[in-house]
C-alpha positions as a Markdown table, in Angstrom:
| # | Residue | x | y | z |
|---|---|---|---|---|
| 1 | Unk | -8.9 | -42.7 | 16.9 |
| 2 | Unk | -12.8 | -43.0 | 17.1 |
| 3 | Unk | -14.4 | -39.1 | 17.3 |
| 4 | Unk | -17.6 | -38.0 | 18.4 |
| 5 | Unk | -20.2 | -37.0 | 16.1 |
| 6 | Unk | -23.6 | -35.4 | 16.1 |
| 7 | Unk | -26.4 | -38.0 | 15.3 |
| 8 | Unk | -29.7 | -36.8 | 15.7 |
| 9 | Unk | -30.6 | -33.1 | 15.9 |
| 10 | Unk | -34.1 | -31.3 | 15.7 |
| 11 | Unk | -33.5 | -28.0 | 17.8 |
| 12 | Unk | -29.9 | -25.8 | 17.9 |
| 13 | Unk | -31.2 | -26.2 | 22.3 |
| 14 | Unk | -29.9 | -29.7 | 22.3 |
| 15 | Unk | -28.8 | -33.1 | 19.8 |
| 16 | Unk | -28.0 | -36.7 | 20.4 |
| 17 | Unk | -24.0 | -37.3 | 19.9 |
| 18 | Unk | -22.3 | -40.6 | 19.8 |
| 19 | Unk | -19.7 | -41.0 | 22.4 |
| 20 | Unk | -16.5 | -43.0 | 21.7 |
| 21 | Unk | -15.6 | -45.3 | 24.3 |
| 22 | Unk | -12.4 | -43.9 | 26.1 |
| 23 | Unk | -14.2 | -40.2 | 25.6 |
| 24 | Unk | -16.1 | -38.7 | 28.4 |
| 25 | Unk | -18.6 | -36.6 | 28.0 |
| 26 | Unk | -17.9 | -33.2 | 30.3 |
| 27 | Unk | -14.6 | -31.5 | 30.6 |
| 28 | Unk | -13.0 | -32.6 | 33.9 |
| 29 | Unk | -9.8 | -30.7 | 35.0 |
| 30 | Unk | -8.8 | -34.6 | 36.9 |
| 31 | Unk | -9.5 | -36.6 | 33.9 |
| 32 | Unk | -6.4 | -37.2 | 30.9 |
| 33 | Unk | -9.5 | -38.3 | 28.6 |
| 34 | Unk | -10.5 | -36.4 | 25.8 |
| 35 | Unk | -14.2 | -35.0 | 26.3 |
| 36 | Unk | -17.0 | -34.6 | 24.4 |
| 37 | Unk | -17.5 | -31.1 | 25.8 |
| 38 | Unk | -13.6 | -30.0 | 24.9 |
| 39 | Unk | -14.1 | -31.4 | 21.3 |
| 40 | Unk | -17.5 | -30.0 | 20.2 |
| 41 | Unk | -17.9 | -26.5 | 21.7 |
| 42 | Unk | -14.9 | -24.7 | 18.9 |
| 43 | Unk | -17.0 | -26.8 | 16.1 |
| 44 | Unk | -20.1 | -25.4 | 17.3 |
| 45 | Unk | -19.0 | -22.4 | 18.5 |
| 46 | Unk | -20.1 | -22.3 | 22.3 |
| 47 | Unk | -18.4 | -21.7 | 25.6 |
| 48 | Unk | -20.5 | -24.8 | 27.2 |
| 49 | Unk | -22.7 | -28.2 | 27.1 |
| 50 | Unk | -24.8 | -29.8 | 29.3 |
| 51 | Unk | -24.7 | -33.3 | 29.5 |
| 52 | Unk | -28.0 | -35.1 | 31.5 |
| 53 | Unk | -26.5 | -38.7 | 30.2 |
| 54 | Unk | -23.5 | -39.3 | 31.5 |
| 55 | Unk | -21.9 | -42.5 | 30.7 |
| 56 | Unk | -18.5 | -44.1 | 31.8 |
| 57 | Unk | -15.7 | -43.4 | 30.1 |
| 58 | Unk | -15.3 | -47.4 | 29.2 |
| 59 | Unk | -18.8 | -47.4 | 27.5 |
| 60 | Unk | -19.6 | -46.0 | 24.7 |
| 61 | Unk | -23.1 | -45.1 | 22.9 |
| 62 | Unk | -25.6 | -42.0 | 22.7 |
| 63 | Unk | -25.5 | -39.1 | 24.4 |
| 64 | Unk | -27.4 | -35.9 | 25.4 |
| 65 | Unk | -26.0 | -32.7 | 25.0 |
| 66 | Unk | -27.7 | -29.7 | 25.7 |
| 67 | Unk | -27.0 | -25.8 | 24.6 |
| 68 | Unk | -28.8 | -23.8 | 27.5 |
| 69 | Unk | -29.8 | -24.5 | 31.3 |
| 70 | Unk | -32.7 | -24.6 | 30.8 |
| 71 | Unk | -33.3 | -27.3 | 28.3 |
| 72 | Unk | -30.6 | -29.8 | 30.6 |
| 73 | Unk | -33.0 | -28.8 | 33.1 |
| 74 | Unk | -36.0 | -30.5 | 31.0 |
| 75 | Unk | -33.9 | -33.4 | 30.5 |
| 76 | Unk | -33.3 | -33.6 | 34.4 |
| 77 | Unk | -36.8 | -33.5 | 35.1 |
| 78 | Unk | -37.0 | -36.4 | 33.1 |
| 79 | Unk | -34.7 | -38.6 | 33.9 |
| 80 | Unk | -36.2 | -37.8 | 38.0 |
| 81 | Unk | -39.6 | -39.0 | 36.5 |
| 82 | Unk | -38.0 | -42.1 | 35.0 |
| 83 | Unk | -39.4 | -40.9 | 31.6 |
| 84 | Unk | -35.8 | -41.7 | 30.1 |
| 85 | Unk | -35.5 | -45.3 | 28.7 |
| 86 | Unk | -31.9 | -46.8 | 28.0 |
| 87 | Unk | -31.2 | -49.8 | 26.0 |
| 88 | Unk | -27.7 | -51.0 | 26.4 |
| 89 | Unk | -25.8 | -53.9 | 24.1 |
| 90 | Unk | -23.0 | -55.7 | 25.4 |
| 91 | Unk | -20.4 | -57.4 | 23.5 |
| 92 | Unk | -19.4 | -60.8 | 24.9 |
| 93 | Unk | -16.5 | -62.4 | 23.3 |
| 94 | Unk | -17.7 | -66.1 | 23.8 |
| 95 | Unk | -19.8 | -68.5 | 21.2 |
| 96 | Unk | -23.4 | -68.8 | 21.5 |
| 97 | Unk | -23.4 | -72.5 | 22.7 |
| 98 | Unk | -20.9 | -71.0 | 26.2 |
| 99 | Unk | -24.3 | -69.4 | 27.6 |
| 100 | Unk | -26.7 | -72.1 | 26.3 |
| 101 | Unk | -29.9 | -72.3 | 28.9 |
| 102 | Unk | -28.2 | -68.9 | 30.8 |
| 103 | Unk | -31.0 | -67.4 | 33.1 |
| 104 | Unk | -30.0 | -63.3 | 33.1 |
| 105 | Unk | -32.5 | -60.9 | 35.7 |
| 106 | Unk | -35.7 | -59.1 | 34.4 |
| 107 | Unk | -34.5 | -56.5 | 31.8 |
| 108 | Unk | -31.6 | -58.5 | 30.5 |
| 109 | Unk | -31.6 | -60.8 | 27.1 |
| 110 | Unk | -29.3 | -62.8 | 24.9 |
| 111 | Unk | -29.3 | -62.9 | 21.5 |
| 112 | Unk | -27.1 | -65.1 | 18.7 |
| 113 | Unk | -26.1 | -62.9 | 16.8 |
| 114 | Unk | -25.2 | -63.8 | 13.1 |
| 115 | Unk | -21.3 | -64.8 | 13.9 |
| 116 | Unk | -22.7 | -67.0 | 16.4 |
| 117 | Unk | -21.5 | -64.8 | 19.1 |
| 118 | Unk | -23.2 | -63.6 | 21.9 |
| 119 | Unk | -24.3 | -60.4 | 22.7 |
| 120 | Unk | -26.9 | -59.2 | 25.4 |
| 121 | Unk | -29.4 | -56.5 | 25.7 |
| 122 | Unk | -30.0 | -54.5 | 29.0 |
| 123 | Unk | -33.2 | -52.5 | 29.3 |
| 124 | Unk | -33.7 | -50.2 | 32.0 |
| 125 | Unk | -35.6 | -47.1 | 32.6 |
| 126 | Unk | -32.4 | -45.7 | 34.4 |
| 127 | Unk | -28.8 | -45.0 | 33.7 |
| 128 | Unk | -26.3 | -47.8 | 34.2 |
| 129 | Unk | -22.7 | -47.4 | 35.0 |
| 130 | Unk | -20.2 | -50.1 | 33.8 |
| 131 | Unk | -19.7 | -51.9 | 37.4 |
| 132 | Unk | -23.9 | -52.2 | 37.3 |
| 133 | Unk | -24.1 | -53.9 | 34.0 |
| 134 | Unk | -20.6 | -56.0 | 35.1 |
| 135 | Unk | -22.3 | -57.0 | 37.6 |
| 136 | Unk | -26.1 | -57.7 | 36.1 |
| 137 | Unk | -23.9 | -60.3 | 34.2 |
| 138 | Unk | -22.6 | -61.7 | 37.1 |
| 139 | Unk | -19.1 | -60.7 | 36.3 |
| 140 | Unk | -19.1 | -63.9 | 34.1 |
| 141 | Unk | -17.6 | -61.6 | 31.4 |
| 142 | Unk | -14.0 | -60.2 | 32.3 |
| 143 | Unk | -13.7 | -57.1 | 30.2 |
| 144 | Unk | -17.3 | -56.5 | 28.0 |
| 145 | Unk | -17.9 | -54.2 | 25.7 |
| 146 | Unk | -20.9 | -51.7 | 26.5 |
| 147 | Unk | -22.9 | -49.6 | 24.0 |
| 148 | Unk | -25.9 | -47.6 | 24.7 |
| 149 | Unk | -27.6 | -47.8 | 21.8 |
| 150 | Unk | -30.8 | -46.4 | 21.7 |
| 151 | Unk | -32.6 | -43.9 | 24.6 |
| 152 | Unk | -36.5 | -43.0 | 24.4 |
| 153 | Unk | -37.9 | -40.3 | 25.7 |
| 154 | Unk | -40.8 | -37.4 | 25.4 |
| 155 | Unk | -40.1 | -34.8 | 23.3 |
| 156 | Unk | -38.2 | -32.4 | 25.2 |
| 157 | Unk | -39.5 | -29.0 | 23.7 |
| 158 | Unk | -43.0 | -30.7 | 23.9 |
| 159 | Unk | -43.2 | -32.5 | 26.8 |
| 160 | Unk | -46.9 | -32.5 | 27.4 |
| 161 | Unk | -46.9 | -34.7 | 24.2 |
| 162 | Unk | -48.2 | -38.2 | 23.8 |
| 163 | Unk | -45.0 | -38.8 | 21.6 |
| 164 | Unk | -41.9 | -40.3 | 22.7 |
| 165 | Unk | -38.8 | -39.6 | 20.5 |
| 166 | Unk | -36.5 | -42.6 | 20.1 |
| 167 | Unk | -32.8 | -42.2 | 19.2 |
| 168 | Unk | -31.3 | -45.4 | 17.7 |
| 169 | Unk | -27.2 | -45.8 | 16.6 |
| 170 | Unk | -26.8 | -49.0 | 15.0 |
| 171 | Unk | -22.8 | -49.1 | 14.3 |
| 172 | Unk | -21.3 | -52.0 | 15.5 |
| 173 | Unk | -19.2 | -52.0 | 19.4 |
| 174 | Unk | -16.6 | -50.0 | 19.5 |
């Protein structure tokens, strides 16, 4: 079994985790899936986390977790202002020459990847769920494979800053 693991930290207020697919991200009394939240705060040694980036629990990718209120509330601000970018990959179990001359929406490309399989990118300067990016596709695809693998956004303890911090995970779909 895949487990989460920290990624990308600069401040003990929040760090970039990657999320397993079949994990969520919060605790949720209704859910049987194991969380993010239930798996990390004995290792780190808090009661709670904050999570801006939620993602469903059949994607898996890069997520936000924050230590304090106050620093999720940062994050919130952000993603309100659009200042978060997410870049998802999907995993299509088909050969390059199936989607030959394909036309996908703005925000959406294909790549041939070096197997010759295909795999598309999905830009957007908002959070997706699953059904969305199903559906982006055109439900073509019965059962993809969704990573969000890279987010972009200001500096969240410097957010008057020019700079944009940009959290890339390069392992291969779950």
């Amino acid at each position: 079994m895949k487990v989460p693991h920290v990624i990308f930290q600069t401040s003990p207020r929040w760090f970039a985790v990657r999320k397993p697919r079949g994990w969520t991200m919060a605790t949720r009394a209704s859910s049987s899936h194991p969380s993010i939240e239930r798996y990390m705060t004995p290792i780190l040694g808090l009661q709670k986390l904050f999570f801006p980036v939620e993602m469903d629990v059949r994607t898996s990718g890069i997520g936000i977790a924050c230590t304090d209120r106050g620093m999720h509330a940062q994050f919130e601000k952000f993603k309100q202002l659009r200042l978060i970018h997410y870049t998802y990959r999907v995993g299509i179990d088909c050969a390059c020459d199936d989607l030959l001359g394909t036309e996908f929406p703005d925000g959406v490309q294909g790549i041939c990847d070096q197997s010759h399989n295909y795999q598309i990118v999905v830009e957007a300067d908002h959070q997706m769920s699953y059904s969305r990016i199903s559906g982006i596709l055109k439900d073509r695809i019965a059962d993809p494979s969704i990573d969000l693998f890279r987010l972009s956004f200001p500096d969240p303890l410097n957010p008057k800053s020019e700079n944009h911090l940009v959290i890339e995970h390069s392992i291969p779909i779950d």
